[in-house]
Backbone as CSV, one residue per row, in Angstrom:
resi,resn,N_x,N_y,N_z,CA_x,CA_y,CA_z,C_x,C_y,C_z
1,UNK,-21.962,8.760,-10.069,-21.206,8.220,-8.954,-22.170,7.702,-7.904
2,UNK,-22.302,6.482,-7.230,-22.774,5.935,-6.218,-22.373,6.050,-5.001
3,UNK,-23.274,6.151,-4.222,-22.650,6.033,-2.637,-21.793,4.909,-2.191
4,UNK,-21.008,4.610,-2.140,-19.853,3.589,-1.153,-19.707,3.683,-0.358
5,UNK,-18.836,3.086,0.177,-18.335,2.465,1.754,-17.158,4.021,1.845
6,UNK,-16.619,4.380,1.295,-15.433,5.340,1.431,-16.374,6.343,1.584
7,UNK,-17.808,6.591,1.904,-18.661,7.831,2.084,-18.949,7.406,3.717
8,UNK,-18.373,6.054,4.620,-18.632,5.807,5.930,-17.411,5.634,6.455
9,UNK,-17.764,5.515,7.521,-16.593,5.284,8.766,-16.755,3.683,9.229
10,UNK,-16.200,2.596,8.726,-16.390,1.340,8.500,-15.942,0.746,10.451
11,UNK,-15.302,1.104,11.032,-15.155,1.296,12.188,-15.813,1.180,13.284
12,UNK,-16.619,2.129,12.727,-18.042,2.751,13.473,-19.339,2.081,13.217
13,UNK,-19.636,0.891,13.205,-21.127,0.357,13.227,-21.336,-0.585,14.246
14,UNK,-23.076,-0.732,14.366,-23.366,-1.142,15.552,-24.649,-2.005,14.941
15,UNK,-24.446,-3.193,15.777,-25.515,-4.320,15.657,-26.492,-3.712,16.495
16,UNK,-27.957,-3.601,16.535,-28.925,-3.195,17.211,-30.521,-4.151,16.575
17,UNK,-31.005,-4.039,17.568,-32.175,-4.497,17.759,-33.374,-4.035,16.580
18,UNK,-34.015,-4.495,15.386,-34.520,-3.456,14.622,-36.094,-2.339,15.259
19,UNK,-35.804,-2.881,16.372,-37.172,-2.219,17.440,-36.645,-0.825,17.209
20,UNK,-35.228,-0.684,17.806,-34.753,0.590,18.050,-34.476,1.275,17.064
21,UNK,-34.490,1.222,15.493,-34.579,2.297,14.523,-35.217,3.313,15.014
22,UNK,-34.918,4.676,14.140,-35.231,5.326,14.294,-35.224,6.218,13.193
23,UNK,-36.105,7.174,12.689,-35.862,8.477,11.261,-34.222,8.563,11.161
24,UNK,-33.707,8.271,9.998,-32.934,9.300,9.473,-31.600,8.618,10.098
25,UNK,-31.089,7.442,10.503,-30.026,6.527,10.499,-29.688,5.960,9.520
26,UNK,-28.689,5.383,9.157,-28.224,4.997,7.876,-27.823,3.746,8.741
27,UNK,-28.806,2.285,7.457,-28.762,0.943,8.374,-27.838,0.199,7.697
28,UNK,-27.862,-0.781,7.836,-27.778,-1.877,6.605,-28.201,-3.272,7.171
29,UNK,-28.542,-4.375,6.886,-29.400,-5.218,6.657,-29.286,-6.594,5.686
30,UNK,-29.505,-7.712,6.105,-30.224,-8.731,5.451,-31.414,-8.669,5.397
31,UNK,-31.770,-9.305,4.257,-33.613,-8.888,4.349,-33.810,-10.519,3.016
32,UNK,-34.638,-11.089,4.450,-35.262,-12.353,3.893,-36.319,-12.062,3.578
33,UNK,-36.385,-12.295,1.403,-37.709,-12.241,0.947,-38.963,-13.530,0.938
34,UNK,-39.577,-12.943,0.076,-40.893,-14.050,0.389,-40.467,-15.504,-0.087
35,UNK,-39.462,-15.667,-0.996,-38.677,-16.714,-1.877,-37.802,-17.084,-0.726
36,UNK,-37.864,-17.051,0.126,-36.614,-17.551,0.865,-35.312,-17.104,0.883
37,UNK,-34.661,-16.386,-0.211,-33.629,-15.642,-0.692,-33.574,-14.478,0.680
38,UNK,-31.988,-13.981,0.414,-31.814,-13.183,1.397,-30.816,-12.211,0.536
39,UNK,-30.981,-10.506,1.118,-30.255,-9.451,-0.034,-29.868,-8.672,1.109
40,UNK,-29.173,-8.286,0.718,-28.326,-7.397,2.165,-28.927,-5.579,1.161
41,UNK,-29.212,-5.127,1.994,-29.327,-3.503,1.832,-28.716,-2.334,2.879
42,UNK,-28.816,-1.381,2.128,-28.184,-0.536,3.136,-29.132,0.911,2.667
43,UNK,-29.945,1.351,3.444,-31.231,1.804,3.204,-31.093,3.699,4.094
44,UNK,-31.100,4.718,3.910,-31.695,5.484,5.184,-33.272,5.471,5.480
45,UNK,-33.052,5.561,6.758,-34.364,5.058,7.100,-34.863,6.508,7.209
46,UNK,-36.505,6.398,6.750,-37.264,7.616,6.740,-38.630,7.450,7.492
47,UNK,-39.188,6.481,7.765,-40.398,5.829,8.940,-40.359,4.694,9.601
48,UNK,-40.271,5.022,10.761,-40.851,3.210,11.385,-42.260,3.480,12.089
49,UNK,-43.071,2.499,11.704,-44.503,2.473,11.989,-45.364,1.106,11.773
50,UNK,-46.025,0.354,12.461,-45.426,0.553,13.621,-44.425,0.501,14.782
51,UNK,-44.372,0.428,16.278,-43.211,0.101,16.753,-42.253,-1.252,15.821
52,UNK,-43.069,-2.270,15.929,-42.825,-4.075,15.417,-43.523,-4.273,14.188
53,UNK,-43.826,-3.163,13.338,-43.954,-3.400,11.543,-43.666,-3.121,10.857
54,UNK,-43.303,-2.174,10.151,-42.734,-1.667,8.792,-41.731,-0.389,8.999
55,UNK,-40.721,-0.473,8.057,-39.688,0.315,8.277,-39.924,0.729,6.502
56,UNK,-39.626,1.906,6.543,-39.606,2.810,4.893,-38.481,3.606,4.948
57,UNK,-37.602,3.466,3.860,-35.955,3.744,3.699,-35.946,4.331,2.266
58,UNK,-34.896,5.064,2.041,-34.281,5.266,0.875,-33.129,4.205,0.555
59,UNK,-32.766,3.126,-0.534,-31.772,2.377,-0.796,-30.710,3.094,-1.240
60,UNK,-29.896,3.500,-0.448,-28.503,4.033,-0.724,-27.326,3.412,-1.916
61,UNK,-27.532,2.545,-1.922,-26.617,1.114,-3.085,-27.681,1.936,-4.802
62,UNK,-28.828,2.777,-4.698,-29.136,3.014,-6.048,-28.981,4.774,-6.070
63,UNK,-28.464,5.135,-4.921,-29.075,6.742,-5.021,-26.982,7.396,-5.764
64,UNK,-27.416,8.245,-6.169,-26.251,8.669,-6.801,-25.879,9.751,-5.735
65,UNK,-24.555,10.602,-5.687,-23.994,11.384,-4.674,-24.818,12.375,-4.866
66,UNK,-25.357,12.696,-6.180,-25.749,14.355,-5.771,-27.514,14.208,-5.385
67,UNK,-28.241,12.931,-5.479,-29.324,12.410,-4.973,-29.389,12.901,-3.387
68,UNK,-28.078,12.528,-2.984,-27.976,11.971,-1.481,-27.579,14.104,-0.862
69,UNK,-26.786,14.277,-1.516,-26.539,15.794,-1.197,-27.909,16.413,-1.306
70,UNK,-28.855,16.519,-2.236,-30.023,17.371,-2.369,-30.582,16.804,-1.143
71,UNK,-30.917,15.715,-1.140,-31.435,15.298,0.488,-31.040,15.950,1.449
72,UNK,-29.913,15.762,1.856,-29.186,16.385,2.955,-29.529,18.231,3.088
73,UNK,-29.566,19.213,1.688,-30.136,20.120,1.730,-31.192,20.454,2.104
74,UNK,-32.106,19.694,1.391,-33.816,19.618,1.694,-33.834,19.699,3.162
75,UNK,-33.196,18.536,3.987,-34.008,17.910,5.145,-33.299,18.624,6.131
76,UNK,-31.468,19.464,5.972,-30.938,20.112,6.613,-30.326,21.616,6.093
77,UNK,-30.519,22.480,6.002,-30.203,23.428,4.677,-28.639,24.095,6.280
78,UNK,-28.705,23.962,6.638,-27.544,24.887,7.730,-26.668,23.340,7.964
79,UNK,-26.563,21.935,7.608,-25.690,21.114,7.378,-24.204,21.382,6.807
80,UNK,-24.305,22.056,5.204,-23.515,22.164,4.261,-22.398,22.992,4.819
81,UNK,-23.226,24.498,5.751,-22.536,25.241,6.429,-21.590,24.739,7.536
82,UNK,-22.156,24.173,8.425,-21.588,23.278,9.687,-20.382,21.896,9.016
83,UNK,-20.798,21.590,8.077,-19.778,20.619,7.565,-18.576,21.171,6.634
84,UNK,-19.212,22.542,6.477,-17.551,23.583,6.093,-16.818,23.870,6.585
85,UNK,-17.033,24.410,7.810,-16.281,25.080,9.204,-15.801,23.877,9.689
86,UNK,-16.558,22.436,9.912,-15.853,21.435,10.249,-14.400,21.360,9.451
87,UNK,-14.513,21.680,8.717,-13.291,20.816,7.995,-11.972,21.743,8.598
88,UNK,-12.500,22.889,8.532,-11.097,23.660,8.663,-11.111,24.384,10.244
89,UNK,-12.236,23.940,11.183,-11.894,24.294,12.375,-10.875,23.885,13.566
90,UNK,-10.317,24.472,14.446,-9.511,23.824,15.353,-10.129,23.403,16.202
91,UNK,-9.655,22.480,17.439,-10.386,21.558,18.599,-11.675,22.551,19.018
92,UNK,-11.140,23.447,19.658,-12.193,24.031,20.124,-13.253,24.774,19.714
93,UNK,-12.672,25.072,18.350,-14.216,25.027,17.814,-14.878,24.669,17.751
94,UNK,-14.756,23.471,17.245,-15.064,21.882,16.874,-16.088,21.360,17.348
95,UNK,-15.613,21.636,18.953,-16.888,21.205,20.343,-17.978,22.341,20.078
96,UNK,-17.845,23.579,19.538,-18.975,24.234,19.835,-19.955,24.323,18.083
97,UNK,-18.959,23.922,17.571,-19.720,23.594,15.936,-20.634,22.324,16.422
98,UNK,-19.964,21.054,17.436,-20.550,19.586,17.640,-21.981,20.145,18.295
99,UNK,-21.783,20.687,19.117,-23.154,21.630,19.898,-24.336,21.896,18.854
100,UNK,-24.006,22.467,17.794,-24.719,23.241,16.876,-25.568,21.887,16.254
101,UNK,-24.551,20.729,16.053,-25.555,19.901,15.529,-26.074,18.626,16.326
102,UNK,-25.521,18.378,17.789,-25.868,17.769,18.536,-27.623,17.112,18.313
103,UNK,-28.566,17.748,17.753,-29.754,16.829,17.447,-29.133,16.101,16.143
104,UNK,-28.492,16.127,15.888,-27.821,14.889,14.592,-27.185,13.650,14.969
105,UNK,-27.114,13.571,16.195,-25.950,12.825,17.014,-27.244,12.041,17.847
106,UNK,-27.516,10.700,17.463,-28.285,9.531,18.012,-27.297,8.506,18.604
107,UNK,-27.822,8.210,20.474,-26.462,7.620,20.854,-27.798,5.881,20.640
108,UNK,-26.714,4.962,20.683,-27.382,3.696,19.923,-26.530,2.511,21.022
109,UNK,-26.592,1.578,21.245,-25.873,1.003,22.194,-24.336,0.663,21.763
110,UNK,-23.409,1.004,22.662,-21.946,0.811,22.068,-21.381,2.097,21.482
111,UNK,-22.316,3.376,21.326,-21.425,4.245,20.803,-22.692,5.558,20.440
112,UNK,-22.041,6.526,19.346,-23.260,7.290,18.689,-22.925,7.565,17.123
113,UNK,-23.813,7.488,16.507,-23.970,7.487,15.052,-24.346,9.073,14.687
114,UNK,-24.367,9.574,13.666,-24.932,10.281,12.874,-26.475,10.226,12.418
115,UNK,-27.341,11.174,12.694,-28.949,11.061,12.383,-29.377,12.426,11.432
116,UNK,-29.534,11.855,10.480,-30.068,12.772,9.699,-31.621,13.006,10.181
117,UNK,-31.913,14.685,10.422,-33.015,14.896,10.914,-34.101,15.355,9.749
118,UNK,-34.467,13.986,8.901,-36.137,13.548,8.579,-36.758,13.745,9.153
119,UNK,-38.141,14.284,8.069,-40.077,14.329,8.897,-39.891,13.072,9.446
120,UNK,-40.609,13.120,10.954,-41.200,12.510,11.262,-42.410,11.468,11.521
121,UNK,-43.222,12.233,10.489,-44.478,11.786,10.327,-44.495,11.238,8.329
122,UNK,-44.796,10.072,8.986,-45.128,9.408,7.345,-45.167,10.548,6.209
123,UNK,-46.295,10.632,6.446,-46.871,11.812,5.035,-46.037,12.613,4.894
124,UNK,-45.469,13.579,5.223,-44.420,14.255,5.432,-43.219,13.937,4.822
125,UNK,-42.874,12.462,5.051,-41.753,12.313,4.585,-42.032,11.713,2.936
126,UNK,-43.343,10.899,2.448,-43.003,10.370,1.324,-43.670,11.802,0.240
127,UNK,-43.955,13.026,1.351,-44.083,14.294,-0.039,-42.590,14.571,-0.038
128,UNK,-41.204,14.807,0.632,-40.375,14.848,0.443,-39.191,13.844,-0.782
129,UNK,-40.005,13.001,-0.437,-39.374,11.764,-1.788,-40.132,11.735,-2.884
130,UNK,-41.282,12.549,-2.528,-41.626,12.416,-3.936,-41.572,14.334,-4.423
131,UNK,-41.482,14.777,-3.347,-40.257,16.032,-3.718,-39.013,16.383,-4.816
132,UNK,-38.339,15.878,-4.472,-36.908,15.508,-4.503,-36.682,14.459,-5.524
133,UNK,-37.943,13.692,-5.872,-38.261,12.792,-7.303,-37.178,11.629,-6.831
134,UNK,-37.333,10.980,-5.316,-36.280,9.833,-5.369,-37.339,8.431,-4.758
135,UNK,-38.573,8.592,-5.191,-39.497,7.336,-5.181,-38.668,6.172,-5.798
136,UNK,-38.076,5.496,-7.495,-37.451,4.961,-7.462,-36.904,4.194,-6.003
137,UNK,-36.263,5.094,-5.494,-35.383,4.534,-4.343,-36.351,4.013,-3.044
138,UNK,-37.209,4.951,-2.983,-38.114,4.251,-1.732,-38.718,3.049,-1.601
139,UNK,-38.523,2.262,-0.355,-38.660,0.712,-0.310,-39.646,0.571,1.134
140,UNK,-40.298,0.020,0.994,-40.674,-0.734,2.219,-40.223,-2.170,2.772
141,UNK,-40.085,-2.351,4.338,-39.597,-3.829,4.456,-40.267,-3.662,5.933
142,UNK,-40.486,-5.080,6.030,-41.009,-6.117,7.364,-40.183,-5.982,8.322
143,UNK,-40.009,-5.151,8.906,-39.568,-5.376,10.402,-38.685,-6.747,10.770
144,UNK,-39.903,-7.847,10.962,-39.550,-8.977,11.256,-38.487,-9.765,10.255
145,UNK,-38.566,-9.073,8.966,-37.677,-10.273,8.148,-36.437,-9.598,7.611
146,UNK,-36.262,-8.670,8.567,-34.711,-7.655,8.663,-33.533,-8.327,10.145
147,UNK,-32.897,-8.768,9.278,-32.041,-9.395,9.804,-30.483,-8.995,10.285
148,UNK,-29.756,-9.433,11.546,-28.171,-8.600,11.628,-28.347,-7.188,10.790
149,UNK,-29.021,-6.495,11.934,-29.064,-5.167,11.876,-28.191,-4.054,12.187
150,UNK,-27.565,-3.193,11.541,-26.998,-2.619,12.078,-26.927,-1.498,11.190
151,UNK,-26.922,-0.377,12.676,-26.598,1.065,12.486,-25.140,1.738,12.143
152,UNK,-24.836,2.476,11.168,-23.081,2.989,10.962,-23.552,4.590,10.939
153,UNK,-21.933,5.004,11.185,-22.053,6.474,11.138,-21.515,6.860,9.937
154,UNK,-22.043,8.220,10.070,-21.755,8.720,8.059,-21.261,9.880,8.440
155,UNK,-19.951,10.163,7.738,-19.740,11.592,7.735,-19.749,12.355,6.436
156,UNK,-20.584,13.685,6.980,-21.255,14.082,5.330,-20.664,14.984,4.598
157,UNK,-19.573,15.255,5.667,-18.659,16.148,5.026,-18.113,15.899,4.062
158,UNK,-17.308,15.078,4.143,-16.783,15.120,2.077,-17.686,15.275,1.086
159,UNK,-19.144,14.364,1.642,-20.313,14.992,-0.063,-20.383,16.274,-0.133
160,UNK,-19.579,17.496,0.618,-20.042,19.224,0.268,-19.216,19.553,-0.355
């Protein structure tokens, strides 16, 4: 099974600047290659470095659901928990479960998305992909030739 659109909140996305990436957003993208050709991706992002050069993602359009769940374990192991109690909590819980994961919550202009909290530091993150054996999926792209950018929110609850 592949990741789809019925794994997002289609609603919820935001055109942004590709300066402002950041670890662990889920993008999507045109991306003009060296051929002139242009491919739309939809990538999580795992480095930007520098500010105005290279962005390194996982391609979501090849990773399968339980790819994307082991991730989510690896990089959050108290997620699975928090996205259980979500499901069946009332309002006020709710706010103090949102608390619990509030560093997951990246506000972006126009709204706030979902941030999966990835290493920060390069190295770090491509021993995790090559952890987790999802190299396949890891991509590098040009900053500059990433085009109508935009950030969406993911809710990860149904992958548990």
């Amino acid at each position: 099974m592949k990741i789809n659109n019925s794994n997002f909140n289609d609603l919820r996305k935001f055109t942004i600047n590709p300066r402002q990436l950041v670890e662990g957003l889920y993008t999507e993208f045109n991306y003009q290659k060296r051929d002139d050709t242009s491919s739309k991706y939809k990538i999580l992002v795992l480095d930007v470095y520098p500010a105005n050069g290279y962005v390194w993602g996982l391609k979501l359009d090849t990773m399968t659901t339980g790819e994307v769940v082991k991730l989510f374990r690896e990089v959050s192991p108290g997620l699975k928990k928090v996205a259980s109690l979500l499901k069946s909590a009332t309002t006020g819980d709710r706010e103090e479960l949102m608390e619990d994961i509030g560093d997951m919550i990246h506000p972006v202009p126009g709204g706030e998305v979902f941030k999966l909290p990835v290493p920060t530091n390069g190295k770090q993150t491509y021993s995790l992909v090559k952890k987790l054996q999802l190299v396949p999926h890891y991509r590098k792209f040009i900053m500059k030739q990433m085009k109508l950018v935009r950030v969406r929110d993911f809710d990860p609850v149904p992958l548990f």
